[in-house]
N, C-alpha and C positions, 0 to 999 in steps of 0.2 A: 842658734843658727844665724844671728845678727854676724856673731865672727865670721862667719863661714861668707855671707852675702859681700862684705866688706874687703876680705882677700882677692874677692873674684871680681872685684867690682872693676802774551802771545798779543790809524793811519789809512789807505784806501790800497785798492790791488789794481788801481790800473793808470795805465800814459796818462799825464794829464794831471794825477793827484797834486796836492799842495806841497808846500817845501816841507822837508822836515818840522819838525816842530820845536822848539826850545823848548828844554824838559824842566818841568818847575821845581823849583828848591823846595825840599823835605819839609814839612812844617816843622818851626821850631821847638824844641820839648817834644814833639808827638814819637814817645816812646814805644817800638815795640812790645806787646806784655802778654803772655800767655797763665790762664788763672782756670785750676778746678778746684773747687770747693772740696774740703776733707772734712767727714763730717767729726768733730772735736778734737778738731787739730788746733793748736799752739799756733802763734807768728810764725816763729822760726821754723818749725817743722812745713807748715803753711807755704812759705816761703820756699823753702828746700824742693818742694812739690812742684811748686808754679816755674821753678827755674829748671826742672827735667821736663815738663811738658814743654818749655819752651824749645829744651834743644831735643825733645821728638819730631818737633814741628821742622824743624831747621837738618835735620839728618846728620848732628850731630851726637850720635848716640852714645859715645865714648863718652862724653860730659854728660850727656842724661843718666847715666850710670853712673856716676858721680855723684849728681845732684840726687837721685832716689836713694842713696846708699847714704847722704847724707841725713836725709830724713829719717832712715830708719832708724840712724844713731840716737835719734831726737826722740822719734817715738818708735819704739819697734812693732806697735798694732796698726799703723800706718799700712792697711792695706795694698791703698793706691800707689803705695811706692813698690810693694813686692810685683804689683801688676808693670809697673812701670819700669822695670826691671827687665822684666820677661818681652816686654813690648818694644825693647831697645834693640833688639834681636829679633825683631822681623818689621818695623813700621817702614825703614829704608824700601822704597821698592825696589830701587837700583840694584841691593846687595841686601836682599831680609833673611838672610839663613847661611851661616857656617858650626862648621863641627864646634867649635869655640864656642861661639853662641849657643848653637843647643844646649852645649853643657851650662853654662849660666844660668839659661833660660831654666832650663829643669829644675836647677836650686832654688832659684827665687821664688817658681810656683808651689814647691814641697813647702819651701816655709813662709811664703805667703795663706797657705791653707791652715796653718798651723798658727793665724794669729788672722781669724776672721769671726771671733769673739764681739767685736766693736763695732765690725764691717758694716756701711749702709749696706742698703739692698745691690744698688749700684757695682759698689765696690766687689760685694760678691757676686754678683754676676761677673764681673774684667774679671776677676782670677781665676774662675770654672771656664772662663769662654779659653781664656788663652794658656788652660791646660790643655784642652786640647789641640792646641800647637805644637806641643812638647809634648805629648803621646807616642802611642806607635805607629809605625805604618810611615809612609814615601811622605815626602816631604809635600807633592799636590793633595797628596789626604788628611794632612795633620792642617797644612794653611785652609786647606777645603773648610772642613769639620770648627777650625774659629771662626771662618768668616759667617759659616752657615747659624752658629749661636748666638754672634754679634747680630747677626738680622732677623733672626728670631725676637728678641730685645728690641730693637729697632721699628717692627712690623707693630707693634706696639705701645712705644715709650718714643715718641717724636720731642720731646723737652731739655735734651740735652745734646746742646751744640758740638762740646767732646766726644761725644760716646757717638752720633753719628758721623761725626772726620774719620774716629778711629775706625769705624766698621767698613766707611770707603775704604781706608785703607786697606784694610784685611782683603776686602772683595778686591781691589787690585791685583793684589797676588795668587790670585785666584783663577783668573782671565789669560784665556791664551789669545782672545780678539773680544775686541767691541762690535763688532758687524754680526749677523747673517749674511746666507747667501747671496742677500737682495741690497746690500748696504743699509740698512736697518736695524735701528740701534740693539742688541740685545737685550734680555729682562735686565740681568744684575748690569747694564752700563745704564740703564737706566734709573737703575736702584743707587748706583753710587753718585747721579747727577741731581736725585731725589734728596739726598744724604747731604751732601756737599752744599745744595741749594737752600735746604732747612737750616741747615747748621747757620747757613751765615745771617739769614733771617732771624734768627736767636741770637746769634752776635757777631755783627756783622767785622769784628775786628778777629775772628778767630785765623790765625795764621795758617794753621795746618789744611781750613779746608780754603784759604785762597791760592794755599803752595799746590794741593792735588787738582782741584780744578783747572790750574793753569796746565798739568799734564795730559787732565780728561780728554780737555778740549782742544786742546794739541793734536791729541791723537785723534779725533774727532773731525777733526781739520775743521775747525770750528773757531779758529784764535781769536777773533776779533770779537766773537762773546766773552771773551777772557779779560777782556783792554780793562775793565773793574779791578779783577784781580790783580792784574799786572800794577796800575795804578795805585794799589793798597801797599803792595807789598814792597813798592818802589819808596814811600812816603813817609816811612818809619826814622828813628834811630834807634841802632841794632846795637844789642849786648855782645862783645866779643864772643866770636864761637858759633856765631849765627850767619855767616856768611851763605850759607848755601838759599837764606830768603828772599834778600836783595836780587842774587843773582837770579832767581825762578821767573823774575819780571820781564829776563832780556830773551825767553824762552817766545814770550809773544812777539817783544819791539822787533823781533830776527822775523816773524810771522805779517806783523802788519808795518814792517820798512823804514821803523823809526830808530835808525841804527845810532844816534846821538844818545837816547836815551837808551838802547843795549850798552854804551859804552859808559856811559854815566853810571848805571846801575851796578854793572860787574866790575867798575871802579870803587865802589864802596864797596862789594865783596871783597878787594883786595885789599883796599884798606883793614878792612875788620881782620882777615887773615894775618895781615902783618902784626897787627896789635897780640889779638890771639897766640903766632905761634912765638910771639917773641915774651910771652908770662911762661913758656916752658914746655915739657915733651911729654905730658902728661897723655891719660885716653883720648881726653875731648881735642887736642891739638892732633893725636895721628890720626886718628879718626879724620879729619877735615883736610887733612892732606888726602886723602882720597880727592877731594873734591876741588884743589883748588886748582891745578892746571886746567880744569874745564872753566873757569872764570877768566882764566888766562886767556882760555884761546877766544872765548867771545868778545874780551876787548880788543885783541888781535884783528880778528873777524871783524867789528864790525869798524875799526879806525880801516882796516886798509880796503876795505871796501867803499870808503866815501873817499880815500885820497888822503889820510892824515895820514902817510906812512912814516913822518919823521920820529909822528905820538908812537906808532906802532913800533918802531926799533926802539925807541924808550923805555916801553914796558918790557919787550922782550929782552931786553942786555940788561934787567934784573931780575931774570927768571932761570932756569934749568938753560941748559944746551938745544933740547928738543923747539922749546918753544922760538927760541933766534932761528934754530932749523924751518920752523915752520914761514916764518917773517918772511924769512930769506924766497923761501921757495914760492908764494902765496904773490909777490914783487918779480919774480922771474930776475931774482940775483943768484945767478948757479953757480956762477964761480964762485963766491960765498958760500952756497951749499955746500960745493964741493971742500972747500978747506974745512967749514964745521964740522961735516959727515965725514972727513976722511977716516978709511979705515973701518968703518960701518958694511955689514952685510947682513945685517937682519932689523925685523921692531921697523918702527917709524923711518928711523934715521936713514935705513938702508934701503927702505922704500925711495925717500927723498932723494937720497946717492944717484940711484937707478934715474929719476925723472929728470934730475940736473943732468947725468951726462948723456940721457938721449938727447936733450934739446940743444945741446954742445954741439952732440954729431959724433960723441962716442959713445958709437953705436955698437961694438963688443964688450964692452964694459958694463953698458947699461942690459944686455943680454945673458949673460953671467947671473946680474944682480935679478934681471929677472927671473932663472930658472931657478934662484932661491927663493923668490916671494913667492912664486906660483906653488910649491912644495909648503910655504909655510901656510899661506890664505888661497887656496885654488879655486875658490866659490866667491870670494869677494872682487871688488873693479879696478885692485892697484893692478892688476896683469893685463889688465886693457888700458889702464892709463899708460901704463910706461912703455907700452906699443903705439899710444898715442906719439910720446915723448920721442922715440925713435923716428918716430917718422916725420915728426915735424925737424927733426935736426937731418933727416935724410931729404928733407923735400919732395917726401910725396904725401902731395895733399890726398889722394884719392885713399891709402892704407892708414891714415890720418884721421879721414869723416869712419872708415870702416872702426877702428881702434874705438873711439869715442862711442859709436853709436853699442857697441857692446855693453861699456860702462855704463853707457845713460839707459837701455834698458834695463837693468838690474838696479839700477836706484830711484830710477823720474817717480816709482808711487811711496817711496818710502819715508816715513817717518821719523826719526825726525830726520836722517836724508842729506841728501849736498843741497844748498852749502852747507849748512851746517858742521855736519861731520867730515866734508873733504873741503873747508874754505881755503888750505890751502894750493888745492887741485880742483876747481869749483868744477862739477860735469856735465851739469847742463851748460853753464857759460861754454865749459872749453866746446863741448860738442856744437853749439849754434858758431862759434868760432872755424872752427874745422871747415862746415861745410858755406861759411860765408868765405874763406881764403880759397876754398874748392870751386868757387862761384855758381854754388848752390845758394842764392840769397833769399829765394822764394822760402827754400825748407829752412835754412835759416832766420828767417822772419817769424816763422810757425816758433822755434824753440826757442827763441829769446820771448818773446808772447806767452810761451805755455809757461817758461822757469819766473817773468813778471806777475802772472797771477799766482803761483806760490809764494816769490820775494817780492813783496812790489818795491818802488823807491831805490833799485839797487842799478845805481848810477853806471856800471858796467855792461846788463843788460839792457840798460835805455841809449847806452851809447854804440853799441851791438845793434839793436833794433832798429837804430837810425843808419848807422850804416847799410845796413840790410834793406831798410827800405830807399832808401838813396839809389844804391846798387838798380834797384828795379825802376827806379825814374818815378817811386811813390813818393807822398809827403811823408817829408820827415819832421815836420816843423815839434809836433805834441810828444815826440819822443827827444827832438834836439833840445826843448825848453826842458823838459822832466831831467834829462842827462846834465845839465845847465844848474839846475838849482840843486839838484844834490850833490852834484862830484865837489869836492872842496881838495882837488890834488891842485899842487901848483901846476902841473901842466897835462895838458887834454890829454885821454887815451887815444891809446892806439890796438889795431888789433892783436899786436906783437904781445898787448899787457891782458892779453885774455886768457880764462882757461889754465 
């Protein structure tokens, strides 16, 4: 059966805080390294193991499948590699389950059962637990049914820092919310806080549970318990293939406003991707293509939110089309949009089309484009942005604050939420925007205030908030210094560059 495995193979939240921070250089030599003990395993075999747990960790699973397939070559009673196999098909939580997968998944545990002659205890346990993931039954009952024998184990056996990351994980995919009704943590979020917080107490360099903590607590809106994690995973030097660890750091710095060191961080993810896809088009490099336009848009993000937008067109004019699209639009260069997007009416780009010519003032055009977004995403906020975008190319402020204030309902509690996910149409910026050009400054004071305690440090809402309080004949002074030490544009904003 060896043939057969082989083929298939989250700084302060308010006015006033300090400058950003200079982000300190990596220690030198302090190599990232992910290590489970195989109990009469070989170097090489050894080895083979520790380099697919490392890209579990990283959501490089294509190369973890690689690296455990290597191992088995080595040793074929290598348990932990048939588990690590099957575990490459679900530990993503972003993406832990396709029909592709399954089928894998199901191989590797048929002939991982079939060579647990050797197995520690350990080991047999991972490969009963994560049969039944590949069992029968809907996909929340098979991830259910692992997660529920991982904690079984767990509730138990606290001494192994792996085997409690992995179980977090499992329980992730398991979870449809972290809360009750009450805001109140649930049992299993409290079990994987338990899990995650032991694990690194056993070792404190384990990757996988400083990568999923930085998510917990994300979601937790908790980030600034995270600044540890972030801190760890920023400090390494990464094996090609590992990009997606580096980048988990800028998940906080975007949380607590240290947008130098978002950009520092996802600049070494992109480093690493270059190196990586440039040894070839193997698993482990398409696999990470999944993930690197999201490191894109965080250096994106956070250079043109402090005013480096000459850095930000640098990175973007060696990236895809979307990503310039995104530069372009994020800077309020539409005529730019317009020439990149030409000819676009769906996806991204066509969304962007639609924004650029409402702020133009073509205003049939961007209507058109709208009644194709509205038919493709009718539940999502591009159809109130680009009613924003109309109206601000129509001048009228008043269907303008109305547009926005739809969008910023449907997203102000969301996770991870604008900016993040719309930095190139920011919606609480543009909305406290709207209703400051509306000479609503008061309610605009409130939502630059509300989106600073989400973003703190985001020189666009401190220079918003000083306008807004100006407008009212309040001090502006702790929001003009805070807008002061962070903007690094060559020249001040204006409210034209919001939103």
């Amino acid at each position: 059966m060896i043939h057969s495995i082989a083929a298939a193979l989250l700084a302060l939240a308010t006015i006033g805080a300090a400058p950003l921070a200079t982000p300190p250089a990596a220690p030198a030599g302090l190599a990232a390294r992910a290590h489970w003990a195989v109990q009469g395993a070989d170097e090489e075999t050894q080895r083979a193991i520790d380099r697919g747990v490392m890209m579990l960790y990283a959501f490089d699973t294509g190369e973890a499948r690689v690296a455990f397939g290597e191992a088995l070559k080595k040793n074929a009673d290598a348990a932990l590699a048939y588990w690590g196999l099957a575990e490459a098909d679900t530990i993503d939580i972003n993406q832990p389950q396709s029909d592709a997968g399954d089928r894998r998944g199901a191989v590797a545990v048929a002939d991982g059962r079939a060579h647990l002659a050797h197995a520690s205890e350990v080991e047999r346990m991972l490969v009963d637990a994560i049969a039944k993931r590949y069992g029968a039954g809907s996909k929340k009952d098979r991830f259910t049914r692992y997660a529920a024998a991982l904690s079984a184990w767990t509730a138990a056996h606290r001494d192994d820092a792996n085997v409690l990351t992995v179980a977090a994980f499992a329980i992730w995919n398991t979870e449809d919310t972290f809360f009750d009704g009450h805001d109140a943590l649930l049992p299993k979020t409290k079990e994987m806080l338990a899990d995650l917080d032991d694990a690194l107490q056993l070792e404190p360099t384990n990757l996988g549970a400083h990568h999923l903590r930085i998510h917990l607590l994300e979601e937790l809106r908790r980030s600034h318990e995270a600044i540890p994690n972030a801190d760890a995973l920023g400090s390494y030097v990464y094996p090609l293939g590992t990009s997606h660890l580096p980048h988990m750091a800028g998940h906080i710095w975007a949380r607590v406003g240290e947008y130098g060191r978002m950009v520092d961080d996802n600049e070494h993810a992109l480093s690493n991707d270059a190196g990586w896809f440039a040894l070839g088009d193997g698993p482990g490099q398409q696999y990470m293509r999944n993930y690197h336009d999201h490191d894109v848009d965080f250096v994106i993000y956070g250079l043109t939110t402090v005013g480096r937008d000459d850095e930000a067109h640098a990175v973007a004019k060696g990236e895809d089309p979307v990503s310039q699209v995104k530069t372009a639009l994020r800077l309020h260069e539409d005529e730019r949009v317009a020439e990149l997007a030409k000819g676009a009416t769906t996806g991204y780009t066509g969304f962007a089309a639609a924004i650029a010519a409402g702020r133009r003032g073509a205003a049939e055009t961007a209507r058109a484009a709208r009644a194709r977004i509205a038919a493709e995403d009718p539940l999502g906020p591009r159809v109130a942005l680009i009613d924003g975008a109309i109206a601000l190319g129509m001048h009228d402020v008043a269907a303008r604050v109305v547009a926005y204030a739809r969008a910023y309902d449907r997203t102000k509690n969301e996770l991870p939420g604008d900016p993040k996910n719309y930095y190139p149409t920011p919606i609480g910026e543009g909305y406290a925007a709207a209703l400051l050009a509306a000479n609503q400054a008061g309610e605009a004071e409130a939502i630059f205030r509300a989106e600073l305690k989400r973003f703190p440090n985001d020189p666009h809402l401190e220079w918003g908030l000083a306008e807004a309080l100006r407008a009212q004949g309040k001090d502006d002074t702790a929001a003009r210094t805070a807008y002061k030490a962070h903007w690094k544009g060559s020249r001040d904003l204006t409210l034209a560059a919001l939103g």
